[in-house]
VOBA-1610 file (N, C-alpha, C; in pm, whole numbers, padded with zeros to 5 digits, always signed):
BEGIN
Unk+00086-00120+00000Unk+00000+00000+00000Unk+00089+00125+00000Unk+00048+00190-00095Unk+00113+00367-00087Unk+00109+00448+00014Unk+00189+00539+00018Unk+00166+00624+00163Unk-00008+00740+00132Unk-00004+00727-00034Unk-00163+00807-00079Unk-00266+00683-00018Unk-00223+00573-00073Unk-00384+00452+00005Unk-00386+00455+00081Unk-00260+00461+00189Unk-00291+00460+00357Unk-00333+00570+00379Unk-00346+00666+00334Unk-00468+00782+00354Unk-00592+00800+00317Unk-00662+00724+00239Unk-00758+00708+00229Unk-00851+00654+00334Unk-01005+00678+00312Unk-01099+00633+00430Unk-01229+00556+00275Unk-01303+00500+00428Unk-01370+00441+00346Unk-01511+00499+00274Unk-01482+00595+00340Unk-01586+00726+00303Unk-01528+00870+00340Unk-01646+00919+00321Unk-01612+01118+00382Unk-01698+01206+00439Unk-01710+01292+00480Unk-01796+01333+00530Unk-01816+01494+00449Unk-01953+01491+00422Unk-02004+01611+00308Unk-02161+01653+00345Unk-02152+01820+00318Unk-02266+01841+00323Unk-02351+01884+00228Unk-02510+01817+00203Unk-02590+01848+00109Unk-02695+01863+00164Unk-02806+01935+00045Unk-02906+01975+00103Unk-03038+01908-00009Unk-03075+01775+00085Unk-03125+01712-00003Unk-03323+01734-00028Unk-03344+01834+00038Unk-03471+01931-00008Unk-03438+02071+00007Unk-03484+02122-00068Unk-03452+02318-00069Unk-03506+02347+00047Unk-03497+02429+00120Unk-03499+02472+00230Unk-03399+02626+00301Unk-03441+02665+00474Unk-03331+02717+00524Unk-03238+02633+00555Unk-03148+02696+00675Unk-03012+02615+00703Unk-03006+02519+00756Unk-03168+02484+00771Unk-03168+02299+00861Unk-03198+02215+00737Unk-03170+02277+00624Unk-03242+02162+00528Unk-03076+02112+00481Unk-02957+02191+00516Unk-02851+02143+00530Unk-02811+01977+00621Unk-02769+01910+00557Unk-02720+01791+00621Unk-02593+01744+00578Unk-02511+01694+00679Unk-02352+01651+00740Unk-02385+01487+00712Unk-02317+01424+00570Unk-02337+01316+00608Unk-02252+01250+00565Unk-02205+01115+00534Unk-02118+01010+00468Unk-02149+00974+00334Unk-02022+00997+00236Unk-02051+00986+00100Unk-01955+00885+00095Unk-01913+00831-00061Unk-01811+00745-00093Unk-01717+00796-00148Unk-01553+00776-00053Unk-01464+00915-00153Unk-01451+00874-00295Unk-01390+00993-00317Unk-01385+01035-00479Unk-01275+00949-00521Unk-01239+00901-00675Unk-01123+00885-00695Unk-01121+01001-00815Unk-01026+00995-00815Unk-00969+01106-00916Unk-00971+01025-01102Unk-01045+01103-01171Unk-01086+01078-01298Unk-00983+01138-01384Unk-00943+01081-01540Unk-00833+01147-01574Unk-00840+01312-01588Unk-00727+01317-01570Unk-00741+01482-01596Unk-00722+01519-01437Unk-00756+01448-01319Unk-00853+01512-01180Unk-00719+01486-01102Unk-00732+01581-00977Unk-00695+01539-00897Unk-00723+01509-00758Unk-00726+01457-00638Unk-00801+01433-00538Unk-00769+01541-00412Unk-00856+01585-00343Unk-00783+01694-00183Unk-00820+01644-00093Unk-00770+01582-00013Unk-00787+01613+00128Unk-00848+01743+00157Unk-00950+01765+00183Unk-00976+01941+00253Unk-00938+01957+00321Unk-00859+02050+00378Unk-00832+02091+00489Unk-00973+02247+00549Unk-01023+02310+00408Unk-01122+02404+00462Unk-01180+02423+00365Unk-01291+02507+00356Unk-01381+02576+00240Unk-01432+02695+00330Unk-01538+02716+00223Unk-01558+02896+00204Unk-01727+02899+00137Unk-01804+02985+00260Unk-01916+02984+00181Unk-01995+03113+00096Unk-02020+03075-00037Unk-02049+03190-00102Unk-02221+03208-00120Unk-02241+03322-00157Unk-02397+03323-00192Unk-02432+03238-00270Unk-02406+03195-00354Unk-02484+03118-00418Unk-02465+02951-00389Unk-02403+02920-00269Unk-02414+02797-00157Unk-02563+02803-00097Unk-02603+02940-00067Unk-02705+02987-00044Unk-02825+02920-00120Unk-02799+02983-00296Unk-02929+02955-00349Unk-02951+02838-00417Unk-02817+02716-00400Unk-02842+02626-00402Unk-02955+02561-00295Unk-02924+02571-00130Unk-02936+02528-00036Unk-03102+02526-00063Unk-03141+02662-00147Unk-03307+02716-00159Unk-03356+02629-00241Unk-03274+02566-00319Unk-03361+02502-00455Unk-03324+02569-00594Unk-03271+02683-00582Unk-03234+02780-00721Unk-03143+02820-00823Unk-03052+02723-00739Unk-02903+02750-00847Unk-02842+02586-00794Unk-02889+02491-00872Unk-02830+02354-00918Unk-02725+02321-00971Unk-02605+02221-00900Unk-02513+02275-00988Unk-02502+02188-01133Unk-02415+02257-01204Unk-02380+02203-01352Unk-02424+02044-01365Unk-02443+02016-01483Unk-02480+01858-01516Unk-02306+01848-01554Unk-02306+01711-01412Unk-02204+01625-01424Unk-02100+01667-01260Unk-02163+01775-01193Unk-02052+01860-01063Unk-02128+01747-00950Unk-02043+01791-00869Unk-02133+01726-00746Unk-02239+01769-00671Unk-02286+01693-00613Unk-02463+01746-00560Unk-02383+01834-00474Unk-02279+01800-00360Unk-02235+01865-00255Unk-02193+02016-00271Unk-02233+02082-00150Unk-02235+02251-00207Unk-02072+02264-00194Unk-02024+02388-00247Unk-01916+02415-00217Unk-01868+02491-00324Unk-01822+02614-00369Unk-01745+02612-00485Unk-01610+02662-00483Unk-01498+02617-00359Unk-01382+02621-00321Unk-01343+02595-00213Unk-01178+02521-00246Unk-01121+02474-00147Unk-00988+02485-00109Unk-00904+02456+00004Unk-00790+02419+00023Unk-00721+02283+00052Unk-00625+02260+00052Unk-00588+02141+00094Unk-00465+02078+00033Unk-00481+01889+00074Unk-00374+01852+00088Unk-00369+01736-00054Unk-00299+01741-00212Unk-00276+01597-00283Unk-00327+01513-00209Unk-00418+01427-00240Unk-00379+01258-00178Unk-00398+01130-00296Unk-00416+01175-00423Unk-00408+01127-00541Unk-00439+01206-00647Unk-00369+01130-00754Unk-00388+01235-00877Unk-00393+01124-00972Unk-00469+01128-01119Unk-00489+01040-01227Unk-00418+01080-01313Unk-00476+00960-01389Unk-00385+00997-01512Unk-00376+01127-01600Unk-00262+01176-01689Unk-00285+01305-01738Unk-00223+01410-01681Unk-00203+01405-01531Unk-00210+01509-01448Unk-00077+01538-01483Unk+00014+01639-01480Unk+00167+01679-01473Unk+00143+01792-01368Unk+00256+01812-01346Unk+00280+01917-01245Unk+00193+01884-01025Unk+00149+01829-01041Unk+00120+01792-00914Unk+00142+01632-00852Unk+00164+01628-00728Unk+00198+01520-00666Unk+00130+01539-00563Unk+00098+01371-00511Unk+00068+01366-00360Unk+00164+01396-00237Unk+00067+01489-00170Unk+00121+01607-00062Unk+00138+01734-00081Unk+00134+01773-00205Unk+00137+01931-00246Unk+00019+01983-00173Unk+00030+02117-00140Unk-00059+02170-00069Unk-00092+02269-00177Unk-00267+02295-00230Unk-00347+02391-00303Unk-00493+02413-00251Unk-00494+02496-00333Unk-00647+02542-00337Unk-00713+02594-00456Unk-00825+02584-00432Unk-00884+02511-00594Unk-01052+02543-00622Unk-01104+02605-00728Unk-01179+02659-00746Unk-01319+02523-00787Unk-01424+02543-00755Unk-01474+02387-00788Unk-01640+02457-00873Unk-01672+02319-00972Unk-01792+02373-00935Unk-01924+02273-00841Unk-01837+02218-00765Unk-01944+02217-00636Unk-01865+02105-00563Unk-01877+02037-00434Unk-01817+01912-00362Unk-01683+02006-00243Unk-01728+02118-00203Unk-01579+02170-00172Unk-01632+02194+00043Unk-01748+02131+00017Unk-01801+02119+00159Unk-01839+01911+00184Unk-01720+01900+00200Unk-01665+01736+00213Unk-01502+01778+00271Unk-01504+01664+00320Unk-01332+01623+00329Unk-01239+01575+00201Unk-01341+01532+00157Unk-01252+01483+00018Unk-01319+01560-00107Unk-01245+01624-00239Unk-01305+01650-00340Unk-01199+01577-00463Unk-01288+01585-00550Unk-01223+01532-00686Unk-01206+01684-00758Unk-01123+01721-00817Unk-01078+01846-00909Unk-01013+01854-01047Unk-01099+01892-01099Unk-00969+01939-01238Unk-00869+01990-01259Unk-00745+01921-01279Unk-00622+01993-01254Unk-00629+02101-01227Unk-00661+02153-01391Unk-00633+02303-01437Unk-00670+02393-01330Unk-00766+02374-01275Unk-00835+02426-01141Unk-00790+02443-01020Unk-00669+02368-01003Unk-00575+02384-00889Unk-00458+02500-00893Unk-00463+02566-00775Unk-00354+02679-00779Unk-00283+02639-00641Unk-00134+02711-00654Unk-00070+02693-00556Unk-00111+02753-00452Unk-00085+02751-00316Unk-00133+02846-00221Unk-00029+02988-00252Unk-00088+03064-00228Unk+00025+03173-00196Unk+00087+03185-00134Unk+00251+03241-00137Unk+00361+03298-00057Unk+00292+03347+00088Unk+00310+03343+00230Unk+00258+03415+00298Unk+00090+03375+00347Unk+00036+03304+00276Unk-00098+03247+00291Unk-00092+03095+00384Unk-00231+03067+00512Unk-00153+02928+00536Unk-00288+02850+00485Unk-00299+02721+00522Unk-00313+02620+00403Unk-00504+02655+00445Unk-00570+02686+00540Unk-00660+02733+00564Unk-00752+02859+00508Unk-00647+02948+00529Unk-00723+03099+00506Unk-00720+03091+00366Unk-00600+03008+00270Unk-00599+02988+00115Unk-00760+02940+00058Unk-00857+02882+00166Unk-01000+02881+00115Unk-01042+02944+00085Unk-01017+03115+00123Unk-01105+03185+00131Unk-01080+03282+00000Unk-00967+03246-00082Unk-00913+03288-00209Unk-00995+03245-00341Unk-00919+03154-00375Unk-00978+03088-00529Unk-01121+03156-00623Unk-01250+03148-00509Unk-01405+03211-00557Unk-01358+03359-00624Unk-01330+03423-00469Unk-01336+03557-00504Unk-01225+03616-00571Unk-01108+03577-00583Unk-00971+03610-00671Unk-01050+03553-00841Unk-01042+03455-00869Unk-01128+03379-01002Unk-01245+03454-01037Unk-01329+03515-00962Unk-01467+03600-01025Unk-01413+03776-01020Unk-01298+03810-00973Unk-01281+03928-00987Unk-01239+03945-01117Unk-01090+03874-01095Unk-00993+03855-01217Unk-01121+03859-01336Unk-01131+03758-01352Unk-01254+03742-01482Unk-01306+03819-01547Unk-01403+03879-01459Unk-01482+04006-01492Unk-01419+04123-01430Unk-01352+04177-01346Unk-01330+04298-01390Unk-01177+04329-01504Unk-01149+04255-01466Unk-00997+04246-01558Unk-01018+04212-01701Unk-01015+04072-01694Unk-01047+03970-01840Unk-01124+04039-01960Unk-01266+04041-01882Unk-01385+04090-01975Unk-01415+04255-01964Unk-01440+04312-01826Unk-01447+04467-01827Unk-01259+04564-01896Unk-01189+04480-01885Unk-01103+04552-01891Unk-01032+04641-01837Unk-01064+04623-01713Unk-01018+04769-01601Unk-00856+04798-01613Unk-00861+04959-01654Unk-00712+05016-01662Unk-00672+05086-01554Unk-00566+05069-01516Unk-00514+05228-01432Unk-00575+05342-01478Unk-00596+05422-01354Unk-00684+05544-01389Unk-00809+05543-01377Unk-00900+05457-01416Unk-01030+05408-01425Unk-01064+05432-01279Unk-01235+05434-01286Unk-01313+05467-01189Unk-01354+05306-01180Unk-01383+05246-01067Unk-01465+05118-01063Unk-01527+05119-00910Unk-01658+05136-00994Unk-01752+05129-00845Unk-01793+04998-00823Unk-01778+04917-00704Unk-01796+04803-00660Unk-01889+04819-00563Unk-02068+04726-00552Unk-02161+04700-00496Unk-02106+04658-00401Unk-02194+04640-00304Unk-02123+04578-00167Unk-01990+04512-00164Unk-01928+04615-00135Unk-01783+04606-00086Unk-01748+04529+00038Unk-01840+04525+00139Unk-01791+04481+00227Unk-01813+04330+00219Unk-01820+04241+00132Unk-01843+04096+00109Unk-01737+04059+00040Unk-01723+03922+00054Unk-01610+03830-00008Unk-01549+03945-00130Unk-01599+03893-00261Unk-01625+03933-00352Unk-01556+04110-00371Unk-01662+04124-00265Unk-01621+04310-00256Unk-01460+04388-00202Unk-01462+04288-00109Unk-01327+04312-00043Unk-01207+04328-00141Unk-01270+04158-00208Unk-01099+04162-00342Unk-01149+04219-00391Unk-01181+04292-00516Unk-01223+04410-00615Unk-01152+04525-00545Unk-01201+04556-00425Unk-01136+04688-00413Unk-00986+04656-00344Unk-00909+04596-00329Unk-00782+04570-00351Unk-00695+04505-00463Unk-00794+04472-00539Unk-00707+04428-00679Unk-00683+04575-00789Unk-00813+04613-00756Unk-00829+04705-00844Unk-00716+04867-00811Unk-00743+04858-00655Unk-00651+04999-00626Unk-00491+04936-00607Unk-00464+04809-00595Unk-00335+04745-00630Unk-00267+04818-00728Unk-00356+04794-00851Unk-00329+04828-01018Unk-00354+04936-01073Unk-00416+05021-00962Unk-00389+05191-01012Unk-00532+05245-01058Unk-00607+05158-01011Unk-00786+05230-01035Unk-00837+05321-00885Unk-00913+05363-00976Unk-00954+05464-00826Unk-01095+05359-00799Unk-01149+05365-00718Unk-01246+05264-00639Unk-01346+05319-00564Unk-01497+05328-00585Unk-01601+05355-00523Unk-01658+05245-00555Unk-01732+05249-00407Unk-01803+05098-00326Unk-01917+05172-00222Unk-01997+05065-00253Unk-02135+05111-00200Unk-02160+04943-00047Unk-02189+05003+00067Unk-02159+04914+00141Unk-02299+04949+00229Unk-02381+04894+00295Unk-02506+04931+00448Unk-02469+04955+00551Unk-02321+05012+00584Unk-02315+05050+00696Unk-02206+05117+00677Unk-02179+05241+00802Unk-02040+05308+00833Unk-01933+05176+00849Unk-01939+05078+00943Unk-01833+05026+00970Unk-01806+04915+00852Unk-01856+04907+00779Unk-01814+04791+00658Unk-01750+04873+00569Unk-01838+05020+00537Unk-01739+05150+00477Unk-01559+05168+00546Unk-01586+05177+00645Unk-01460+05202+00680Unk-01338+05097+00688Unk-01409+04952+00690Unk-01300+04893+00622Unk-01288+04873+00454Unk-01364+04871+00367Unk-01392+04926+00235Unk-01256+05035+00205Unk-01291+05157+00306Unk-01169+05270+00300Unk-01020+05206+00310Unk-01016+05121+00455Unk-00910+05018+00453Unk-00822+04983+00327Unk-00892+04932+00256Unk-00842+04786+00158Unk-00815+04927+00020Unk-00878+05038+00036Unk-00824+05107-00104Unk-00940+05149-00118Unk-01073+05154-00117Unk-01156+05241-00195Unk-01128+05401-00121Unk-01147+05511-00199Unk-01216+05619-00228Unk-01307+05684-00223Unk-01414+05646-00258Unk-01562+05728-00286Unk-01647+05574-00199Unk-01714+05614-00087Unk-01773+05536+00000Unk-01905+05593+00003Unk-02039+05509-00048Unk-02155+05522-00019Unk-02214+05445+00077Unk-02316+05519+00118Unk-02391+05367+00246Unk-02485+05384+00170Unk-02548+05292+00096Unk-02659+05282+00006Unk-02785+05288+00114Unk-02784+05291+00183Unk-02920+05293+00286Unk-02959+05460+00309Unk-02852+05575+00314Unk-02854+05664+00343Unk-02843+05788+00220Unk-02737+05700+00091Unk-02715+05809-00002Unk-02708+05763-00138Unk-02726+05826-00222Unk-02741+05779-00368Unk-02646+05780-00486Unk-02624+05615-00486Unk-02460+05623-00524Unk-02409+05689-00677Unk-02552+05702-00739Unk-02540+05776-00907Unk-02500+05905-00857Unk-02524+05979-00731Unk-02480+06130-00676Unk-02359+06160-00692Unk-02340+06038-00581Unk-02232+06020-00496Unk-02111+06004-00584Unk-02101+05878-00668Unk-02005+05869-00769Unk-01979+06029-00899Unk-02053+06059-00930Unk-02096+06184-01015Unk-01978+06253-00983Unk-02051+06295-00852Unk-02002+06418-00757Unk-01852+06356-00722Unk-01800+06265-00679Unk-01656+06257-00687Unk-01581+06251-00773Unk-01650+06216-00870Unk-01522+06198-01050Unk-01586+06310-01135Unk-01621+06452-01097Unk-01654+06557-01132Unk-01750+06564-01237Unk-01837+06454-01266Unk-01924+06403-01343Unk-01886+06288-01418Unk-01763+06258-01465Unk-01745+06136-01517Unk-01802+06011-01504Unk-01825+05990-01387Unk-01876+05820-01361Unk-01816+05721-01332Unk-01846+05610-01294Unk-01766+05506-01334Unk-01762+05459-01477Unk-01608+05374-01508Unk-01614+05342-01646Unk-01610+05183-01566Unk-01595+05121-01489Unk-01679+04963-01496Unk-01755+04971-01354Unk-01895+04888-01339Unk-01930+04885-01226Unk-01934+04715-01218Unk-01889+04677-01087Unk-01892+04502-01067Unk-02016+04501-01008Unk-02175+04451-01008Unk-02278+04469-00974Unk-02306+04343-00954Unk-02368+04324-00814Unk-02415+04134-00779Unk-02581+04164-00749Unk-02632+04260-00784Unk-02768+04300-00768Unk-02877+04263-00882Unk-02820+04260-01002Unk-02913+04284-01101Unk-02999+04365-01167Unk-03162+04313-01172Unk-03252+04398-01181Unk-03249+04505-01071Unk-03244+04529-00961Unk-03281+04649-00919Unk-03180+04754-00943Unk-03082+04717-00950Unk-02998+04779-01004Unk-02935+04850-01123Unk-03000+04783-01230Unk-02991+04785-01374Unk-03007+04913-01420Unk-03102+05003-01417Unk-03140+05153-01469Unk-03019+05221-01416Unk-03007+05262-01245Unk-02938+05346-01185Unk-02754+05290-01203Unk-02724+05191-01243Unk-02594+05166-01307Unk-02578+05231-01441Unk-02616+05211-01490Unk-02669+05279-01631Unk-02606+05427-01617Unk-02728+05498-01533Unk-02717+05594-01525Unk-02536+05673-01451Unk-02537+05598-01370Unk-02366+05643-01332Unk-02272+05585-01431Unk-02302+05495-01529Unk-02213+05453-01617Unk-02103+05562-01703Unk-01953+05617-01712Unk-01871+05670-01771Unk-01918+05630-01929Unk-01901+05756-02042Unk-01867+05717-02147Unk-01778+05656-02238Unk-01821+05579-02237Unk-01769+05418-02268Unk-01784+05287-02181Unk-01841+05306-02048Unk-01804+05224-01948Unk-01885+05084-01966Unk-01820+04954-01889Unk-01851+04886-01888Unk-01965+04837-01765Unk-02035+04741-01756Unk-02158+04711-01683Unk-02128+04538-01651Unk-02052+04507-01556Unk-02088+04333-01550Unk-02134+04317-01467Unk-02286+04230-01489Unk-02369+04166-01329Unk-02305+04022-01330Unk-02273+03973-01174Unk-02245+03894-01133Unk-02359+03824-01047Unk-02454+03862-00998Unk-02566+03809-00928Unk-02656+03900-00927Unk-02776+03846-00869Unk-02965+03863-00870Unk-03026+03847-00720Unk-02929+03912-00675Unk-03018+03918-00555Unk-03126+04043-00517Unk-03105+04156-00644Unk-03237+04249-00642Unk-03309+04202-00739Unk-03302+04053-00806Unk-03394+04029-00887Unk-03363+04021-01003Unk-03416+03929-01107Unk-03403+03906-01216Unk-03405+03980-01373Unk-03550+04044-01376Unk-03600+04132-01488Unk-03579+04281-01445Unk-03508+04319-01517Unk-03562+04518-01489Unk-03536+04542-01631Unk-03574+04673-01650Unk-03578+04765-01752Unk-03461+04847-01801Unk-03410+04815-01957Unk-03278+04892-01968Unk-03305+04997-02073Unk-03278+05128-02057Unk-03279+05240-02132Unk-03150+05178-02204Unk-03170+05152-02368Unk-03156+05126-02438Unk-03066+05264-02540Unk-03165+05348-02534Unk-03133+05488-02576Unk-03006+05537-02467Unk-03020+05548-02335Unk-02908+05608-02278Unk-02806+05542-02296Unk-02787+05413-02305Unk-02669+05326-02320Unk-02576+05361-02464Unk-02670+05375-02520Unk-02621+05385-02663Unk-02567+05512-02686Unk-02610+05647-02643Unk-02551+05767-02620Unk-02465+05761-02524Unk-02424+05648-02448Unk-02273+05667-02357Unk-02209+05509-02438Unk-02214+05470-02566Unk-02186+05335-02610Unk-02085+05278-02479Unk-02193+05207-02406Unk-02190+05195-02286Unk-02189+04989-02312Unk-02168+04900-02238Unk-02182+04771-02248Unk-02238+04711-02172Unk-02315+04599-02123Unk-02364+04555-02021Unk-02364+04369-02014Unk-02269+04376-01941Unk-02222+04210-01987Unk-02287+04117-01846Unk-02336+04044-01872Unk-02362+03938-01703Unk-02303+03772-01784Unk-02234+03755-01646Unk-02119+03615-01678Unk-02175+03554-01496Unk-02139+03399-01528Unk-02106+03328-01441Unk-02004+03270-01457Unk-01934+03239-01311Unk-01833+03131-01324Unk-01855+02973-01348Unk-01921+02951-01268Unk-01949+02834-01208Unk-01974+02692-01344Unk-02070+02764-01439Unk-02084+02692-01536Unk-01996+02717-01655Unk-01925+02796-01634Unk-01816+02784-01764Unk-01769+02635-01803Unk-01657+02634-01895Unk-01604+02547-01934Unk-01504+02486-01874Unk-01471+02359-01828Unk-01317+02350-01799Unk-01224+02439-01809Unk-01243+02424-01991Unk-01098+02456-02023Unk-01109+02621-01969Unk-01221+02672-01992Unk-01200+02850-01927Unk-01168+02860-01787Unk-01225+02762-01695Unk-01157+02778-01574Unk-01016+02742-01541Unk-00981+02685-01588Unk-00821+02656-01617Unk-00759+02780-01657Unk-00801+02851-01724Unk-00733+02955-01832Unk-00750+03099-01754Unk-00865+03077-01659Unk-00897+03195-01545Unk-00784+03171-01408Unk-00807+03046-01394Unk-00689+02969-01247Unk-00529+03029-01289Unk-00488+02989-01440Unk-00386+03011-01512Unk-00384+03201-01452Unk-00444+03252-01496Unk-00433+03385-01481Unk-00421+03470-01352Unk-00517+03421-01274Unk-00519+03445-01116Unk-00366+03388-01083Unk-00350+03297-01045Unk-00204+03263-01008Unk-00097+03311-01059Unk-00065+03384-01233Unk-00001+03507-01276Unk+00014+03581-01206Unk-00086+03689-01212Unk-00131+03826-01197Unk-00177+03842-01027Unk-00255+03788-00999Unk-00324+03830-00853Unk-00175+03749-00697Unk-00154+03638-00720Unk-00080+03568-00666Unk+00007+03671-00604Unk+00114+03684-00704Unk+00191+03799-00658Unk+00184+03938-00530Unk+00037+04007-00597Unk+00021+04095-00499Unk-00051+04007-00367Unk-00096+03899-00354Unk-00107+03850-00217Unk+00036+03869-00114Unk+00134+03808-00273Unk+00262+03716-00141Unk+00345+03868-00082Unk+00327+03980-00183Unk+00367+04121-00118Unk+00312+04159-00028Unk+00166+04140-00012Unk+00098+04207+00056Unk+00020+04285+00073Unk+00021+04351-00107Unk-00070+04431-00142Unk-00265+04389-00125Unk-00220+04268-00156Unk-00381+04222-00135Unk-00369+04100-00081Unk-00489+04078+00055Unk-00538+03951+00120Unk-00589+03927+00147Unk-00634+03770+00157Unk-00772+03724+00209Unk-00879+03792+00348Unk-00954+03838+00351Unk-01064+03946+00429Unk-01146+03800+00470Unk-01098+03749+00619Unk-01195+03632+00686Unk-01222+03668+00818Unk-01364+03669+00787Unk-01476+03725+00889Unk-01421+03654+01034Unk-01496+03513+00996Unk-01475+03400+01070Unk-01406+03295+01020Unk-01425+03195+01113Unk-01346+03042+01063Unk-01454+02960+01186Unk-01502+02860+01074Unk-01621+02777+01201Unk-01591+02638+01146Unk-01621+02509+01262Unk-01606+02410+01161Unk-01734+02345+01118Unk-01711+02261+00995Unk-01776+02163+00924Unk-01909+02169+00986Unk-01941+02113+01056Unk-02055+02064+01210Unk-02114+02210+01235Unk-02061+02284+01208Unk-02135+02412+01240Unk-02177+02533+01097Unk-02226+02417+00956Unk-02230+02489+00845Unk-02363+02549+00852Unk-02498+02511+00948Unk-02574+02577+00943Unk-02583+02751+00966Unk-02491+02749+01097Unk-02452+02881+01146Unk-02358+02965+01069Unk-02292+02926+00970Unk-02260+02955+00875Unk-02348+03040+00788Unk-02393+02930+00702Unk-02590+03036+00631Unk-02603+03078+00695Unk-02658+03121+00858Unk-02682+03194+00880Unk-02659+03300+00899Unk-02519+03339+00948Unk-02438+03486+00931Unk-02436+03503+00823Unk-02412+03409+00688Unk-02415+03504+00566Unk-02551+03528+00492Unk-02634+03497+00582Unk-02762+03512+00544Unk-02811+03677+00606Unk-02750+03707+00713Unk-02758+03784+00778Unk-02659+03938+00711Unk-02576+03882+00667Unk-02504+03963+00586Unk-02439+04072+00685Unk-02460+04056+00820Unk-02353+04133+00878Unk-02179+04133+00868Unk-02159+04031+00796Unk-01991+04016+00795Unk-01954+04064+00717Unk-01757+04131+00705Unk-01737+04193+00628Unk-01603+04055+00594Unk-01622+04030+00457Unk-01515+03937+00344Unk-01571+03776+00413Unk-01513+03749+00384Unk-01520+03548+00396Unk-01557+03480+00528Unk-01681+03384+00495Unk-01680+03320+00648Unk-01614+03188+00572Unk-01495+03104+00649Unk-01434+03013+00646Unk-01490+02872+00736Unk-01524+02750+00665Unk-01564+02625+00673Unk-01418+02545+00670Unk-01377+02460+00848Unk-01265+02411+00806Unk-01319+02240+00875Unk-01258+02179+00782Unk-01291+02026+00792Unk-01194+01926+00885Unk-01137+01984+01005Unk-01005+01930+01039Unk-01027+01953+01204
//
């Protein structure tokens, strides 16, 4: 027996939510581990990371991809404990973390290479959970597809969430100026922290003003938006000429109304992407890029993981629930150990 078989169990322990529901419809149970398929490689978890849309799985509303695992999760850290055929560059015991599209709330996951990144310089094998989602959906869309340059205005929706945190340190890393719209003074003021600029509390002030009035009418030229429909018109409207528009989530809802005419007099763009269901090969080619480009400013220091908490496994209900609650500011951390 290998020193990888003598690590193996005869199962694992994973959580699914096998009717839509709140956070009790969550269940902790015993699956059969994974083996690693060609191309794959296997983790030990050492932690995960829960994102909103763990959430709207949990509801019934966002299923993952035909062929992912039922188990929620869409990132992890951890330890090699097999790899298949195909694989180059990794061995059992390397320590990564790894972007999934789903199985990353288990002890064991199966992964696509390409999908595996090193941990970062300075990162330890834990808090590296709380990377992969939100480094991989920034990179993507504000970089990849919006194009964000030095100089640029980029107003980021709730800043004070996973998501929000990196944006406004990747972005003021690389020489953008940064307005972020957050529900409270104290999520603002760490927002201010990490590099933004122009700080709205959307509960109190109106961020088409607000942004206006700080870039002397200009606008933003990209906004990262996880709102959607309710959001849709009044992005618009703060949109820079030329600027870009990417929705990343619907949590104000699905359908709204787009002035068509104003867009076109600011030849303005309005792009909405997911990660989750992309392609392999694009998540590979996004992982490829993040580990370039973003990696670096972790292991300096310029930018890092923002973790709320750290709870374990056994306690994923309470989990949903703070991020249901949305009082936290960057990552609540799920560790399996």
């Amino acid at each position: 027996m290998t020193s990888a078989d003598a690590g193996y169990r005869a199962c694992m322990r994973a959580v699914l939510a096998p009717e839509p529901g709140g956070p009790e419809a969550l269940q902790l149970t015993d699956l059969p581990d994974p083996e690693p398929g060609h191309g794959e490689v296997v983790l030990d978890v050492a932690a995960t990371a829960v994102n909103r849309a763990d959430l709207l799985q949990r509801q019934g509303f966002y299923p993952p991809p035909k062929g992912a695992s039922d188990v929620l999760g869409l990132e992890c850290s951890g330890v090699v404990a097999a790899v298949g055929d195909g694989v180059e560059g990794w061995a059992v015991g390397d320590e990564a973390c790894a972007l999934l599209a789903g199985g990353g709330y288990a002890t064991r996951v199966a992964v696509p290479a390409g999908q595996l990144m090193p941990i970062p310089d300075g990162v330890d094998l834990v808090t590296a959970a709380a990377l992969p989602e939100v480094a991989c959906t920034v990179w993507s869309n504000v970089f990849m597809v919006a194009g964000l340059r030095p100089d640029d205005v980029l107003l980021v929706h709730g800043g004070g969430g996973g998501i929000g945190t990196m944006a406004i340190q990747l972005a003021s890393a690389l020489g953008a100026r940064v307005a972020t719209t957050a529900g409270s003074d104290a999520k603002l003021e760490v927002c201010r922290e990490l590099g933004a600029e122009i700080l709205v509390n959307y509960r109190e002030q109106d961020f088409v003003e607000e942004v206006r009035k700080a870039t002397d009418g200009h606008g933003a030229d990209v906004v990262l938006d996880n709102m959607g429909a309710k959001y849709l018109a009044r992005n618009v409207d703060v949109l820079a000429t030329e600027g870009r528009i990417v929705v990343i989530g619907m949590q104000g809802g699905t359908k709204g109304e787009l002035d068509l005419a104003k867009l076109l007099r600011k030849r303005g763009a309005v792009v909405a992407t997911s990660l989750r269901s992309r392609p392999t090969q694009d998540k590979a080619a996004i992982c490829a890029a993040v580990t370039e480009h973003v990696w670096p400013l972790v292991a300096d220091g310029r930018v890092r993981p923002i973790v709320h908490t750290t709870l374990p496994l056994e306690q994923v209900r309470r989990a949903h629930v703070l991020m249901e609650e949305s009082s936290h500011t960057g990552k609540i951390v799920l560790t399996t150990r």
